[in-house]
C-alpha positions in Angstrom: 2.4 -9.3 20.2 4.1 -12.5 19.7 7.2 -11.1 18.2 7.0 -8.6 20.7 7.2 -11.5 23.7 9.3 -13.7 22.1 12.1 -10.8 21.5 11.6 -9.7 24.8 12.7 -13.4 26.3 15.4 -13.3 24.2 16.4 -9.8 25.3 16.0 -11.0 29.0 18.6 -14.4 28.2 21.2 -12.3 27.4 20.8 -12.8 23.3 23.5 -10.6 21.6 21.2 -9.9 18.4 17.8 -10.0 17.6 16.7 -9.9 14.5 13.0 -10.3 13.1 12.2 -11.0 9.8 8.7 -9.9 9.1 7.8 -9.6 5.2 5.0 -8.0 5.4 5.3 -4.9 7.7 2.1 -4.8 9.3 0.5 -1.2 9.9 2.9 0.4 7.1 0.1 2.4 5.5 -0.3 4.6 8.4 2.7 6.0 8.4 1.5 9.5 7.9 -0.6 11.9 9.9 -3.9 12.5 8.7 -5.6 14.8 10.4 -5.5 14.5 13.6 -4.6 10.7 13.5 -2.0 9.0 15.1 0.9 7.7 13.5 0.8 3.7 14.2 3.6 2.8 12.2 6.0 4.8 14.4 4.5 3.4 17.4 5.0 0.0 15.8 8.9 0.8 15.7 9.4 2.0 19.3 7.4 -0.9 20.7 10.0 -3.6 18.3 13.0 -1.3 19.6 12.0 -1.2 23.4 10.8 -5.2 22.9 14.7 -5.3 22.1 14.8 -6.1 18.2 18.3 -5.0 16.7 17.5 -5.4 13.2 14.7 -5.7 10.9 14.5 -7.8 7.4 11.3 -6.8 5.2 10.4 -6.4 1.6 8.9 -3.6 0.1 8.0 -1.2 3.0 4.9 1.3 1.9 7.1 4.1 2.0 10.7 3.8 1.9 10.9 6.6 4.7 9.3 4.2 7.2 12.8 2.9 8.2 13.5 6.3 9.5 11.2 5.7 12.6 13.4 3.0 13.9 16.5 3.4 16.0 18.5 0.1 14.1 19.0 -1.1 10.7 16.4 -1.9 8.7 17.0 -3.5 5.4 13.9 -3.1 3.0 14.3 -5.8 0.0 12.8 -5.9 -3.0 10.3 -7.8 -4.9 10.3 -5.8 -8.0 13.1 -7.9 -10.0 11.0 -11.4 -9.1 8.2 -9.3 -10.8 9.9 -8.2 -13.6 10.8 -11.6 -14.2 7.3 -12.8 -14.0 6.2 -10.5 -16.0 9.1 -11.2 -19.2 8.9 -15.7 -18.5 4.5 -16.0 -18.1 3.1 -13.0 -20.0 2.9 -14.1 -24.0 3.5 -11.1 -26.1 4.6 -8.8 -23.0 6.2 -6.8 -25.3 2.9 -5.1 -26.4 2.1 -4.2 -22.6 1.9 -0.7 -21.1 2.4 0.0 -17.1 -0.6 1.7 -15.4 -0.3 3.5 -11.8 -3.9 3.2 -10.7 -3.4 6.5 -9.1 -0.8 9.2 -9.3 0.5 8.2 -6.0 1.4 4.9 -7.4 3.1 6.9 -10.7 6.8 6.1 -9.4 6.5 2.6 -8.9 4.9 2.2 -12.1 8.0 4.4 -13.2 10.5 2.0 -11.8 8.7 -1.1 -13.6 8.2 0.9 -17.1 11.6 1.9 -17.4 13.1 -1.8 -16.8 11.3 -3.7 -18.9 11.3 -0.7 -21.4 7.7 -0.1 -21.8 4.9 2.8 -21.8 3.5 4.4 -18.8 0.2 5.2 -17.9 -1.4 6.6 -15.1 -5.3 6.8 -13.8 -6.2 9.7 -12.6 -9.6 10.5 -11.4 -12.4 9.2 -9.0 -11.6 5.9 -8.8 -8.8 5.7 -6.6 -8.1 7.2 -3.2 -9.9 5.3 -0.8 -6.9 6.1 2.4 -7.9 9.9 2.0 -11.6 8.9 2.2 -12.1 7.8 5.8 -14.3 9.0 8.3 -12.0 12.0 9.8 -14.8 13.5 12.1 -15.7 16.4 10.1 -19.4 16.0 10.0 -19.4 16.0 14.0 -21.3 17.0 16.1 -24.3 16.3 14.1 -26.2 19.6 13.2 -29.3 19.2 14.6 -29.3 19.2 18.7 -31.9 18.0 20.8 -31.7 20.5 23.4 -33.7 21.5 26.1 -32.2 24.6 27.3 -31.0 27.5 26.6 -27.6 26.5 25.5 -25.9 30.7 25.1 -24.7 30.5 22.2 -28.4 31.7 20.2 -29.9 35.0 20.0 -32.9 35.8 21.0 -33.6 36.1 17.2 -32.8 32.4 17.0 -29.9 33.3 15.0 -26.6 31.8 15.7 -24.0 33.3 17.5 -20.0 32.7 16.3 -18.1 30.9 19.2 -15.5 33.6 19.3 -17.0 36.6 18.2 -14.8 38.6 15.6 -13.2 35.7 14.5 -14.6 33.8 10.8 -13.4 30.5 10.6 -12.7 29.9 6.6 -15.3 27.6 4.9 -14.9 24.1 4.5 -15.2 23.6 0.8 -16.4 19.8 -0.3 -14.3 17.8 -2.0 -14.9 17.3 -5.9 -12.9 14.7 -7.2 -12.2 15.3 -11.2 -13.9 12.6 -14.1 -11.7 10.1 -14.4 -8.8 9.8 -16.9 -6.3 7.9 -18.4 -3.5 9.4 -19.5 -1.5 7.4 -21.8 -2.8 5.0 -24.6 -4.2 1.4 -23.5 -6.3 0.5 -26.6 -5.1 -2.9 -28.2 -2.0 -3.4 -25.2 -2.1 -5.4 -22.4 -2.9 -3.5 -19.2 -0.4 -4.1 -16.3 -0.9 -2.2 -13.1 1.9 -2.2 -10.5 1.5 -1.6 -6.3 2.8 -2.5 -3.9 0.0 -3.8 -1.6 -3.3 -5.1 -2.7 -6.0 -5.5 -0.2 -9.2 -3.9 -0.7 -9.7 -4.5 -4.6 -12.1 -2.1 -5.1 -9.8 0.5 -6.4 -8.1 -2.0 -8.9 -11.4 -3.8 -10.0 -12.8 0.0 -11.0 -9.5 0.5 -12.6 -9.7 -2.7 -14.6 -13.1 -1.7 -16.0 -12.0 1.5 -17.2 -9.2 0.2 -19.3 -11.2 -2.4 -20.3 -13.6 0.1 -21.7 -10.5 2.1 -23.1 -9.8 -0.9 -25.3 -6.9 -2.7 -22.9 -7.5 -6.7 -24.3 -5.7 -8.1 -20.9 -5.3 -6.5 -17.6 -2.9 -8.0 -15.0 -2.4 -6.4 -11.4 1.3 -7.0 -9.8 1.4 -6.1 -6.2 4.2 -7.2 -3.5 1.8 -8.3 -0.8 -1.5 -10.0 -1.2 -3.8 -9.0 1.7 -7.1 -10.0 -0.4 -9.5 -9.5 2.6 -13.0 -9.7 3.2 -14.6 -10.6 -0.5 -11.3 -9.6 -2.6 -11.4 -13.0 -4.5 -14.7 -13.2 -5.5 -14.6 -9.5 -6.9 -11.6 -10.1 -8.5 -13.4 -13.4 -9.8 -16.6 -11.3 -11.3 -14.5 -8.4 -12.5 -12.4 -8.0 -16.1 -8.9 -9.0 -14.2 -7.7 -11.8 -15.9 -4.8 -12.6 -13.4 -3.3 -11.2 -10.6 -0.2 -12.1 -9.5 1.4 -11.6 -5.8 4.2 -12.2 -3.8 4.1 -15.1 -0.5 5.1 -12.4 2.2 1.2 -13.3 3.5 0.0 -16.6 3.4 -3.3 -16.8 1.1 -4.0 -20.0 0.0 -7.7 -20.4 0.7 -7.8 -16.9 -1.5 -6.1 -18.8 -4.4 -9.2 -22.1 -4.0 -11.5 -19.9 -3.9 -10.2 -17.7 -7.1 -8.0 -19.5 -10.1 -7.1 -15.8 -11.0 -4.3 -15.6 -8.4 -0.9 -16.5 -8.7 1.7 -16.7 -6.4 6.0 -16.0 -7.1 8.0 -17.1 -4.3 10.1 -14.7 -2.8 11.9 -17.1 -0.2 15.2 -17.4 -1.9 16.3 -13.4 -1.4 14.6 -13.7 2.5 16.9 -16.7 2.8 20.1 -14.8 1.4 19.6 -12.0 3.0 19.5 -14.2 6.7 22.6 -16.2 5.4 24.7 -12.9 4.9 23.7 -11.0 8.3 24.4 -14.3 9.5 28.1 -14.3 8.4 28.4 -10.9 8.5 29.0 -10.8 4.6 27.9 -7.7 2.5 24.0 -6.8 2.1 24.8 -4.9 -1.1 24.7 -7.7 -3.2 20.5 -7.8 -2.7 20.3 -4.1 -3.4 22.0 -4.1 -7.3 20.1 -2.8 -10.1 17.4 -1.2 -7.9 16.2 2.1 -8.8 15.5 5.2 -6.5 12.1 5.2 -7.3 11.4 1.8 -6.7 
């Protein structure tokens, strides 16, 4: 709401651009429709247009189609090569690592990094992940007991149940059975990397973490772009077999870092910077963009 009032004086003075740099796009998960959701992140983009925004910077948008909802450029940086480098300067012996996807969602990603610093790939597939598709959606409502005093019409005088539109079945909703969890790839003896883009809840990667720790992985190291780490995320990731994680500054989280040694910070600054500078002169914006993959 602050960006939104602050662009909205400057649309009102007469400003001839307006252009917000917000690293971490807030709401970018909910980009989808799920069920019968609502799509927040498109809502988001018509609420910076109409506040009179004329161009967006950001790094590493959830899903690269997000800068379709908006009616301006948006240009989505990268943080994967300050990663990468991260990953070949700080990691002894990061030649024996292997890149895991925690989920198959998170496979091309994982991809991108694999392929760059030339390593394996694997990918966790199973129960452990998938806590977006998880959420309350509604289906279990109205509860199936009624405490009803009348006669409502719709029993029989037999008590059975009569269909709401008679003649018509509605198909059965079948519950959903997730399969035993896998790894698919070999982990035993390397060092466990697993690359995302946001880490927030760390439910997902701590039960991740223990299962390659149980499939022989000897260090296990969790990249992601932007480090939410709500609620209790350090001291899980404190108690749990993650030996470091390592995050971007697009979100402050420096009481996170006292309150767990585990987390490390790279600072992004210097690409946000350039990419201000050239918009600025009206210089060339492919420059930032080299050597990045489709998939990343």
């Amino acid at each position: 709401m602050e960006l939104l009032v602050m662009a909205y004086a400057l649309k009102t003075s007469c400003a001839k651009n307006i252009i917000g740099v917000i690293p971490y796009f807030p709401y970018s998960k909910q980009c989808k429709m799920r069920k019968r959701g609502s799509i927040v992140c498109k809502l988001l983009a018509s609420m910076l247009a109409k506040a009179g925004l004329t161009h967006i910077i950001t790094m590493d948008l959830h899903q690269k189609e997000i800068q379709g909802f908006f009616s301006f450029p948006v240009d989505n940086l990268r943080a994967s090569p300050f990663l990468i480098q991260y990953i070949q300067e700080e990691i002894p012996d990061y030649r024996n690592a292997i890149i895991v996807a925690k989920s198959p969602a998170a496979a091309k990603r994982a991809q991108s990094f694999a392929e760059r610093l030339r390593l394996g790939l694997a990918v966790i597939h199973g129960e452990a992940q998938c806590a977006e598709s998880d959420m309350a959606d509604g289906r279990h409502s109205p509860p199936c007991v009624r405490n009803t005093t009348g006669h409502t019409g719709l029993e029989l005088p037999t008590g059975k149940q009569q269909a709401p539109f008679p003649g018509i079945e509605l198909p059965i909703m079948m519950a959903k059975e997730k399969p035993p969890i896998t790894v698919v790839g070999d982990v035993g003896g390397r060092i466990a990397i697993i690359v995302d883009d946001i880490i927030d809840d760390v439910g997902d990667f701590v039960a991740a973490a223990e299962i390659l720790k149980e499939r022989g992985a000897y260090r296990i190291y969790i990249m992601a772009t932007h480090g939410l780490l709500s609620a209790d995320a350090p001291r899980l990731i404190e108690e749990s077999p993650i030996n470091v994680v390592v995050v971007t500054n697009t979100v402050p989280h420096e009481v996170q870092k006292l309150q767990c040694p585990k987390i490390k910070t790279v600072d992004v600054s210097m690409i946000l910077a350039e990419a201000i500078r050239r918009i600025h002169n009206g210089e060339s914006m492919a420059y930032l963009f080299r050597n990045i993959t489709v998939d990343d």
